[in-house]
C-alpha positions, 0 to 999 in steps of 0.5 A: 124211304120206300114210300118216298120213292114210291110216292116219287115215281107215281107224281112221275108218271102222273106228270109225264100223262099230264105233259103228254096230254097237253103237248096233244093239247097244243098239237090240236089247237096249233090244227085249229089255227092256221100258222104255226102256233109257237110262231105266233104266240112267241114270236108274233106275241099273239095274244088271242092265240096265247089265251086260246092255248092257255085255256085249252092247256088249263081245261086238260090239267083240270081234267087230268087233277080229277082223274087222279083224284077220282082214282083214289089209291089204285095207280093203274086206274089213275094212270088209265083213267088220267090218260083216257079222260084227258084224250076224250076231254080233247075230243070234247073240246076239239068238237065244241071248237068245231061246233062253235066255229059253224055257230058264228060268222067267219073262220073262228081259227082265222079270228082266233089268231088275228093280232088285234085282240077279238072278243071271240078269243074269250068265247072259245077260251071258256068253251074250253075251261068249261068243257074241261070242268063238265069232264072233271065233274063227270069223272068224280 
């Protein structure tokens, strides 16, 4: 029963990183693009914006599943290395953001959020998923 509960408490602690890191996740994308993301997303039904925070959502699970299972059996460094993995994988991505909005013609957020659907949604989306998966490899 012990080890139940333990076991419990660590999946807890995991979550809470996980939630944590995509709640700063979604703050970074709602910086990125201008309106307020949950407007946009639930009350506009934007679809570019739903797909830009959805990959950026995903890219950080990616990411936070790696560092946990990176870690072995040692907690504390899961829980460290979950939490600093994931803030660096958003600093990865919030920089790749940057670099490919200077790469392309236009404001990239403005495009992003546009409520025809854009093909640069899909672009930025994979920046996102594969920047969370160069993360993820590195760590293991």
């Amino acid at each position: 029963m012990q080890t139940l509960v333990t076991d419990l408490l660590v999946t807890l602690a995991y979550g809470v990183i996980g939630v944590v890191l995509m709640a700063v996740g979604y703050a970074l994308v709602d910086v990125a693009t201008p309106g307020k993301l949950h407007e946009l997303i639930w009350t506009e039904r934007n679809r570019n914006a739903a797909l830009l925070l959805a990959s950026n959502l995903a890219g950080v699970g990616v990411i936070v599943v790696a560092a946990i299972a990176a870690s072995a059996d040692d907690f504390a460094l899961g829980l460290v290395g979950a939490a600093a993995y994931g803030l660096l994988g958003l600093l990865i991505m919030a920089g790749a953001f940057l670099l490919l909005d200077a790469a392309t013609p236009g404001r990239l957020g403005e495009l992003l959020v546009d409520p025809e659907p854009h093909p640069a949604v899909w672009v930025s989306a994979v920046v996102h998923l594969a920047t969370g998966a160069i993360i993820a490899a590195a760590i293991s």
